[in-house]
C-alpha positions in Angstrom: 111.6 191.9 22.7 113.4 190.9 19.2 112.1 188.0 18.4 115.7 187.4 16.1 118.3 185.6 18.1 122.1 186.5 17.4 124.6 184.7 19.2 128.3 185.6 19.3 130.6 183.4 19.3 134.4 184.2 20.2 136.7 181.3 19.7 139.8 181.5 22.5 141.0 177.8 22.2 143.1 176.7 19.7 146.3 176.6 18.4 149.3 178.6 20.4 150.4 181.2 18.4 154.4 182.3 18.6 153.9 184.9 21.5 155.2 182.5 24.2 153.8 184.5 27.2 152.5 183.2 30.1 148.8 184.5 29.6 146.8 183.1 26.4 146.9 184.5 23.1 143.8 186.4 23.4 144.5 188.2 25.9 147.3 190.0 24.6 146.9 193.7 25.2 145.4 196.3 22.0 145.7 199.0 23.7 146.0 200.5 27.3 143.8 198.4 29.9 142.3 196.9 26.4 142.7 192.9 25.7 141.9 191.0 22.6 139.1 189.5 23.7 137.7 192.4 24.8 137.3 193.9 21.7 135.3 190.6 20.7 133.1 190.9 22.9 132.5 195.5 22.0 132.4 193.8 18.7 129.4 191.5 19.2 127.7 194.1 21.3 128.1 196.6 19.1 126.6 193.7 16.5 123.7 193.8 18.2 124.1 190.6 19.3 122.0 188.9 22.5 124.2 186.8 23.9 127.9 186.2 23.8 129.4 182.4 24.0 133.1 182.3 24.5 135.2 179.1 24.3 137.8 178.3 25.8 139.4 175.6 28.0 138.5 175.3 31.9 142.2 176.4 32.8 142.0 180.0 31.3 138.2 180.0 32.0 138.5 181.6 35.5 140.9 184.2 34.2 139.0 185.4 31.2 135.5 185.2 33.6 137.6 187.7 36.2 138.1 189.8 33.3 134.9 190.1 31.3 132.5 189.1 34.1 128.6 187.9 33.5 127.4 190.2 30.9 128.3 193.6 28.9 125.5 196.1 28.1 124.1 197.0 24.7 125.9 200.4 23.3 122.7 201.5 21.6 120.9 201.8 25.2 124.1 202.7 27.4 123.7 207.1 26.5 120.1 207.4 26.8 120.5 210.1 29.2 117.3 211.7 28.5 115.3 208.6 29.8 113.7 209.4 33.3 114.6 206.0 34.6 118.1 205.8 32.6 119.4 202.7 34.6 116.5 200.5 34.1 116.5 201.1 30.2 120.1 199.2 29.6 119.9 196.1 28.0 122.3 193.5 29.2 123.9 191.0 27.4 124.9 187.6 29.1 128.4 186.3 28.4 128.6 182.5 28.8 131.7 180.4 28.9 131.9 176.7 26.8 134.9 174.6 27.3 136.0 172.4 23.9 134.9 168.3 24.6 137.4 166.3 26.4 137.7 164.1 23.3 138.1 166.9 21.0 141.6 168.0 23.0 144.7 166.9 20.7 142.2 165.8 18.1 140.1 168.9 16.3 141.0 171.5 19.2 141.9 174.0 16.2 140.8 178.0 16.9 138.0 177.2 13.9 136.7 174.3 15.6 136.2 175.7 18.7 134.1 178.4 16.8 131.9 175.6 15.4 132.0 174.0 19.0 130.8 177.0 20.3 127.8 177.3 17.5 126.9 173.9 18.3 126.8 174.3 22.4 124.6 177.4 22.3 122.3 175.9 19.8 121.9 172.9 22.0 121.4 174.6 25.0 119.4 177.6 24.3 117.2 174.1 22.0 116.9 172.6 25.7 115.6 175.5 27.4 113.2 176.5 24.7 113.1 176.6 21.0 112.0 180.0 21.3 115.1 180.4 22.8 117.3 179.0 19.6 119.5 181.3 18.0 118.6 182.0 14.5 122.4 183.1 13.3 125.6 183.5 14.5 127.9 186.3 14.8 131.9 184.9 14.7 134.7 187.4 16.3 137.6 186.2 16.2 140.8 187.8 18.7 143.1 187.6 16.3 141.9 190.2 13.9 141.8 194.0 14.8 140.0 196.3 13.2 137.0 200.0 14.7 133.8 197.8 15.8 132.1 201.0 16.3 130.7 201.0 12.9 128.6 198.2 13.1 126.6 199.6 14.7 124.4 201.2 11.7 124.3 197.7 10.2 122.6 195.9 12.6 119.3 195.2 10.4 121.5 193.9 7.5 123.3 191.6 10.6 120.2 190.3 12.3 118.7 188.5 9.3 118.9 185.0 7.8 121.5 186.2 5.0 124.9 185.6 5.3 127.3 188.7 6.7 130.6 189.2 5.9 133.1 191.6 6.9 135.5 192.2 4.1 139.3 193.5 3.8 140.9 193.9 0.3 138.2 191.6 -1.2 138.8 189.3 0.6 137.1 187.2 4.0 136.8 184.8 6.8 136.8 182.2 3.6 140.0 183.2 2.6 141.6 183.3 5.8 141.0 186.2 7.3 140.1 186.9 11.1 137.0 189.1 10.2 133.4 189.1 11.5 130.6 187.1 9.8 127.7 185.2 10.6 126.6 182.0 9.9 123.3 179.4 10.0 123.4 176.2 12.2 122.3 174.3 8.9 126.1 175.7 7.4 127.7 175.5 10.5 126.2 171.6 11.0 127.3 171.0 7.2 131.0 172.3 7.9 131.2 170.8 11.7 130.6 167.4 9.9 133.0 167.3 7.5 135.6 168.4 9.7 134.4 165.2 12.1 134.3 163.3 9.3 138.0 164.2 8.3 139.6 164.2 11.4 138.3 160.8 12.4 139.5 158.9 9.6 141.4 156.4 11.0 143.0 154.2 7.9 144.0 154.8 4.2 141.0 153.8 1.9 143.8 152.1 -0.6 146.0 150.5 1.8 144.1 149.8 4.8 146.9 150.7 7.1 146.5 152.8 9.9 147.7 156.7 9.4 150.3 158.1 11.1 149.3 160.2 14.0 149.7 163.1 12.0 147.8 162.9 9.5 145.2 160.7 11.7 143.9 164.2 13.2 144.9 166.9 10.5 141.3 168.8 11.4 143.8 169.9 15.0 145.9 172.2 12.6 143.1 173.6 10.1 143.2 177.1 9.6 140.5 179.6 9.3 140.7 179.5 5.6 140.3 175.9 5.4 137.4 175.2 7.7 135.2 177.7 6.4 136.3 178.1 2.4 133.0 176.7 1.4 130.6 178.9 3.1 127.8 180.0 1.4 128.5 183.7 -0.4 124.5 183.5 -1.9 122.4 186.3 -0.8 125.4 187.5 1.1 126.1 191.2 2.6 129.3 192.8 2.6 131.1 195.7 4.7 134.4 196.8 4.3 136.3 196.3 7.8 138.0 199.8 8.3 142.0 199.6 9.2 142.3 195.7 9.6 145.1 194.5 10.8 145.9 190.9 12.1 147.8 189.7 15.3 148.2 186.2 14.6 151.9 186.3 14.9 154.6 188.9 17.5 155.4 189.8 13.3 151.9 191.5 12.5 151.2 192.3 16.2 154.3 194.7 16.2 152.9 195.9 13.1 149.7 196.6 13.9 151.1 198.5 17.3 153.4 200.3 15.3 150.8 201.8 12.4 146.8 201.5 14.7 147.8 201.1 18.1 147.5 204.6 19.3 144.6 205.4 17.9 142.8 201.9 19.0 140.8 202.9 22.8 139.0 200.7 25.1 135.3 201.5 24.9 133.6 203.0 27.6 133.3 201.2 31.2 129.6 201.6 30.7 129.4 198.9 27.7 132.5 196.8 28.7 133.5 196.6 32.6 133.6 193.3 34.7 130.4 192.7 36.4 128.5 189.8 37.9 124.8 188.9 38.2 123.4 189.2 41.7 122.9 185.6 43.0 119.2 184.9 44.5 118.1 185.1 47.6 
């Protein structure tokens, strides 16, 4: 058993983007029977990740659950055909699903948030059951960034260690707004989670003492990517170039990105990703 802990974390709540369809935003399709979320999920388990926390809000949950199911299975043990008991050797991977706080909703419900919410929720309860049990880093995938997850595969040593990883497009990452991979410590996500609370819940000016407009009151609900994690820690850091990024944060890019990678994108194989359910007891 490896004794490292990776949790992935996949954002879904947040902001609406402009697609105006009647399904959330991260489920809009990549490619044949192939959603966003999907391929954040492939991604983590491809990360080498040992469990998988998705957030999102209690309307969509049953949707997304029907969809992804209780666990996918690790791509390094899916084609060990040679194995004389080939069933028994796959390693699963439980996919859990964390709603955003009732008094977070209209206040800090942004798609970054809900990606420190989710850091925070799998720290505390994995903490609860045993600190054995406490992840030591976090993996981030978001669903609005698509790029071939395959390839992370050969870095999974460089991933599962206490130094910063960041996947990189054109120089530039997560900290400058892009929707790559990259993991994080709870001590950094702690320190960004509490300036974001300490932001969002400022109630009055400082100089005038008057209250601020509504707006303003709860700015952390609008952050983007960029400006929640800009300060992240780059010392010590790994980087990997992402190959063929392409975001789909808008119907703009996501006709693009159809257009120039969608044919070539395909859903990976029912043995790693396919909806299935743990047996109950008894």
């Amino acid at each position: 058993m490896n004794p490292f802990h990776l949790a992935g974390i996949i954002p879904v709540s947040g902001q609406p983007l402009d697609f105006e369809t009647p399904w959330p935003d991260a489920l809009m399709p990549l490619a044949p029977n192939y959603l966003a979320v999907e391929r954040c999920v492939a991604e983590c388990a491809y990360a080498g990740c040992e469990t998988i926390w998705i957030v999102c809000n209690d309307d969509i949950q049953p949707l997304i659950k029907h969809r992804l199911g209780d666990y996918a299975s690790d791509p390094v043990w899916v084609y060990r055909y040679f194995d004389k008991y080939e069933r028994e050797q796959q390693k699963t991977i439980p996919i859990y699903y964390v709603p955003i706080s009732a008094h977070d909703r209209g206040q800090r419900d942004s798609l970054s948030w809900s990606a420190l919410h989710g850091m925070y929720t799998a720290d505390y309860v994995s903490r609860m059951m045993s600190r054995w049990l406490k992840p030591n880093m976090f993996y981030v995938s978001f669903p609005y960034g698509v790029y071939r997850v395959s390839f992370l595969r050969e870095h999974r040593k460089v991933i599962s260690t206490g130094d910063p990883f960041y996947l990189v497009d054109k120089n530039q990452t997560v900290a400058d707004g892009k929707y790559l991979g990259f993991t994080i410590s709870w001590k950094e996500a702690r320190r960004i989670r509490k300036r974001i609370w300490e932001e969002s819940t400022l109630k009055n000016d400082k100089e005038s003492g008057k209250r601020l407009p509504i707006e303003e009151r709860f700015s952390a609900r609008f952050n983007t990517v960029q400006e929640t994690f800009h300060d992240i820690t780059k010392e010590r850091a790994n980087y990997e170039p992402a190959p063929e990024y392409y975001p789909i944060d808008s119907w703009e890019n996501y006709t693009e990105y159809a257009f120039l990678l969608g044919r070539d994108i395909r859903r990976p194989s029912n043995k790693i990703l396919k909806s299935r359910n743990f047996k109950g007891i008894g």
